[in-house]
Every structure is written in structure tokens, then in C-alpha cells.
C-alpha positions as CSV (number, residue, x, y, z in Angstrom):
1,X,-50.2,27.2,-26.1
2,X,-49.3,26.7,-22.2
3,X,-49.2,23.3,-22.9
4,X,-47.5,23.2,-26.3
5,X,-44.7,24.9,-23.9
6,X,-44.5,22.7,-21.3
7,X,-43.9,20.2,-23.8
8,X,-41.5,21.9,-24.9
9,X,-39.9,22.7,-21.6
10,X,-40.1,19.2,-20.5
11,X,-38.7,17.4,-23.4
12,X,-35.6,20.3,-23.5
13,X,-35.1,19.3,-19.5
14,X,-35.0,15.2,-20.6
15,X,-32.5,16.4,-23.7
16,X,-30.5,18.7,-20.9
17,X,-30.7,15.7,-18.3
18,X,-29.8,13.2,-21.2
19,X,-26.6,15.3,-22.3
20,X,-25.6,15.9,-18.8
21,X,-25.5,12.1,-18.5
22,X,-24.0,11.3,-21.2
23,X,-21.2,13.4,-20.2
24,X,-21.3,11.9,-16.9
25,X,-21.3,8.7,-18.1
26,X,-18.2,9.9,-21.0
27,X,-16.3,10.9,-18.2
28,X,-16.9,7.5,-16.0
29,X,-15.9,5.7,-19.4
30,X,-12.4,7.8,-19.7
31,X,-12.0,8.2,-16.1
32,X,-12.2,4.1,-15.8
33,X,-10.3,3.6,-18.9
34,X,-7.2,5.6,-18.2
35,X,-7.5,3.9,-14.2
36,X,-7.1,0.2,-16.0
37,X,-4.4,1.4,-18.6
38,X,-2.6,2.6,-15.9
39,X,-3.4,-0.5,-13.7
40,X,-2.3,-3.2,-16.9
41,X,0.8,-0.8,-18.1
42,X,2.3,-1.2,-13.9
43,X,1.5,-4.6,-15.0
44,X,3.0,-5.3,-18.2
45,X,6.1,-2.9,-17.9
46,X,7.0,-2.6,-14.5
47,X,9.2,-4.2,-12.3
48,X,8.9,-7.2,-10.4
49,X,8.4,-6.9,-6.6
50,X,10.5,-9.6,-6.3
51,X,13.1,-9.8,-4.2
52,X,16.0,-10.2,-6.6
53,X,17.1,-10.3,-9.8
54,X,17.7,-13.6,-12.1
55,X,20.8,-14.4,-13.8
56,X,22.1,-17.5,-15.2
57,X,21.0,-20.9,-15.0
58,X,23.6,-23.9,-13.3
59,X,23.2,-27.3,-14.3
60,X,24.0,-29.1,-11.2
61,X,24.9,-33.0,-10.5
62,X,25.7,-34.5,-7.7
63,X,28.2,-37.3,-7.3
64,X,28.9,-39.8,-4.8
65,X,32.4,-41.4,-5.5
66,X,33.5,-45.0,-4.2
67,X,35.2,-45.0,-1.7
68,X,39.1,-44.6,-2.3
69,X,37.9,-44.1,-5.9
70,X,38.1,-40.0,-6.0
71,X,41.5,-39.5,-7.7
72,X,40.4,-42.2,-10.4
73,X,37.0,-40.3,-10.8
74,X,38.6,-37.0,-10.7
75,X,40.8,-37.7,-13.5
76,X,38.0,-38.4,-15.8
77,X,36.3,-35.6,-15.4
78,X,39.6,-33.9,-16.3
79,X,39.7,-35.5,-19.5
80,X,36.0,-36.3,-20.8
81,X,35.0,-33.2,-18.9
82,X,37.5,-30.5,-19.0
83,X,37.7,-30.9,-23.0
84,X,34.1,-30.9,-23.8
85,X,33.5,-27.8,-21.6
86,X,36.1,-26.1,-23.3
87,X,35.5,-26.5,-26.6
88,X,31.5,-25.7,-25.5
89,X,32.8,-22.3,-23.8
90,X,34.6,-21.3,-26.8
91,X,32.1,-21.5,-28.9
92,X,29.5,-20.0,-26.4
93,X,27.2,-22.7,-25.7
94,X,28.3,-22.5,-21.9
95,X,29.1,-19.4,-20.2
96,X,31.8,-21.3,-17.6
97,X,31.6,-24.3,-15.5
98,X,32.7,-25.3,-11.9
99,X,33.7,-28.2,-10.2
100,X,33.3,-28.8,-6.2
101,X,34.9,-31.4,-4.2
102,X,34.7,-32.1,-0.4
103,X,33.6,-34.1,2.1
104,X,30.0,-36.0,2.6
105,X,28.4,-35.5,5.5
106,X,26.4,-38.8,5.6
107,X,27.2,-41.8,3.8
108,X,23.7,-40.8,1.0
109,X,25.6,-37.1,0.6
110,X,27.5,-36.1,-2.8
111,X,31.3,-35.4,-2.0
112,X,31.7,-33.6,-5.6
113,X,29.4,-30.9,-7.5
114,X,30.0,-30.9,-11.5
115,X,28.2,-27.5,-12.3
116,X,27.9,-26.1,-15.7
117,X,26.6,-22.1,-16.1
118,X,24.0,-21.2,-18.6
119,X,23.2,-18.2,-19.9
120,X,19.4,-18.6,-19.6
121,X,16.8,-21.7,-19.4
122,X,16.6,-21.0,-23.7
123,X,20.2,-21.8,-24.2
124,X,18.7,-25.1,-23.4
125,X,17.1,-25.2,-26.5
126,X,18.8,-27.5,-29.4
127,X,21.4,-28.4,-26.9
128,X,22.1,-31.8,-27.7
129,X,22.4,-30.6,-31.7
130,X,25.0,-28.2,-30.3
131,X,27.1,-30.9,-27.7
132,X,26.9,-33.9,-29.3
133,X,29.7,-32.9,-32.6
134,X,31.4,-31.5,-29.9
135,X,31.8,-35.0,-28.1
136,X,31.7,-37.2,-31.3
137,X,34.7,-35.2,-32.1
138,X,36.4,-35.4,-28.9
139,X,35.8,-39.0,-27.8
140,X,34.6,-40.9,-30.8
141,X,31.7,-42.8,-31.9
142,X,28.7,-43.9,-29.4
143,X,30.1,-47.2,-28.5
144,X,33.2,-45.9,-27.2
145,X,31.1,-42.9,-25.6
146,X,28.9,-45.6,-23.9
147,X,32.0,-47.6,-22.8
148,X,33.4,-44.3,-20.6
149,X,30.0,-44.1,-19.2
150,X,30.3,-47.8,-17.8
151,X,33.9,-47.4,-16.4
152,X,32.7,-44.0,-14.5
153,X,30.2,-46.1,-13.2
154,X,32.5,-48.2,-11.6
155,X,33.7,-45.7,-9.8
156,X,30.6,-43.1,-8.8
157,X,27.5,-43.1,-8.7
158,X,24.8,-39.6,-9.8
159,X,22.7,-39.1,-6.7
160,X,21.1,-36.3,-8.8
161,X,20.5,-33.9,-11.3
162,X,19.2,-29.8,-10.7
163,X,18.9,-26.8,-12.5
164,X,18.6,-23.9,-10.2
165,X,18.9,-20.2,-11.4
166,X,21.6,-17.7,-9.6
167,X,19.8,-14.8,-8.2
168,X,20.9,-11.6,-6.8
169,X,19.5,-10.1,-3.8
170,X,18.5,-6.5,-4.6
């Protein structure tokens, strides 16, 4: 009979030690569960340490005109490029556009910046479905469209092309 209840003592101190683990190991399982949903929601939903904060995206070229060759240069762009942009802002495929003109400071520097704002790197998406009616409609067919690009030729040359996105230091 003793032994009958040691047995029994012994096997209800393994069931006591078994439960008191199992809520010990229940409350490791929620304690570490709730630490990573915390640790993954600060990831998914929180803010960026960054910095700043990103806004629109500026399609960027740089020019080198010919020397004496500005004005000529300068009045193309107000006809093939004024018009297109335009007609591109109206109908909200640009948000704005910007041209700068000064000096080089070597003779491999641009002297004029044609910049066109968009609203995000996805309004780059289907862009040349959107612009090209625009300029068949303006300018004509692709064989006068590739004449224009040989007379600005003659008179500039693109040193390069950038897209860089505005920030805002917070």
C-alpha cells in the first residue's frame, strides 16, 4: 500500500511538474509571440527613420548648346517643348515642368536643365501610350518628328539623362 502511494505521489508530482511546464512553456510561446508581432508590426507600419520624406520624381536632361546656338535652341524648346508639356499637364500626365539656363562652368558642363515633374516613379508606367498622341497630334507623323530631332542636333548636344526624386528634409 506504501508503495501503491508513492506511486501515486510520484506520478501526481511528474503531472504537477508537467502542467507547471506546460504553462511555462504557454507563456514563453505568447510572451515570444506578442514580442515578434510587436517587433514585424514597427516594421510593416511604422515610419521610416529616414531622414526625409519623398515626393515627386524630375526627369532631368542636361544640354550643352553650340556655341552662339542658345537662342536657336531655346526657341525649339518653346515650340516642340512648351506645347507637348502643356497639353501633358492638362491632361495630368505631368504635374509641371521647368526649364534652367545659365552658364557652364567647364567646356563638358550643361548650360541648360529641361526638367519635367512626376508624380511618382508609377506615372512612368504606359508613358509612351500616353505621350506619343499627344506629339503625333502636335508635330505630325514620325518622319517629321525624326527630322526636328536632327535639326536640334545641330545645335546641342544631351550630355545626359537623370531621374532623381525631390525629398523633404523632416
Amino acid at each position: 500500500m506504501h508503495l501503491i502511494n508513492d506511486n501515486r505521489d510520484i506520478c501526481t508530482t511528474q503531472k504537477n511538474k508537467h502542467k507547471k511546464g506546460n504553462r511555462m512553456s504557454k507563456s514563453l510561446v505568447i510572451s515570444i509571440s506578442i514580442a515578434l508581432s510587436t517587433l514585424f508590426s514597427g516594421v510593416c507600419f511604422g515610419q521610416s527613420d529616414a531622414p526625409y520624406t519623398e515626393g515627386p520624381v524630375w526627369s532631368i536632361t542636361m544640354v550643352r548648346t553650340k556655341p552662339g546656338m542658345e537662342d536657336d535652341y531655346l526657341k525649339k524648346l518653346a515650340k516642340i517643348y512648351k506645347a507637348t508639356n502643356d497639353e501633358e499637364k492638362k491632361q495630368g500626365i505631368i504635374m509641371d515642368y521647368k526649364i534652367l539656363f545659365g552658364n557652364a562652368s567647364s567646356p563638358h558642363d550643361f548650360d541648360i536643365l529641361i526638367m519635367t515633374e512626376f508624380k511618382n516613379m508609377a506615372a512612368f508606367d504606359g508613358l509612351r501610350e500616353k505621350e506619343d498622341p499627344i506629339v503625333n497630334k502636335i508635330f505630325g507623323n514620325a518622319d517629321v518628328q525624326r527630322q526636328g530631332a536632327i535639326e536640334r542636333m545641330e545645335v546641342r548636344e544631351i550630355l545626359g539623362d537623370k531621374l532623381m526624386r525631390e525629398i523633404t528634409l523632416k
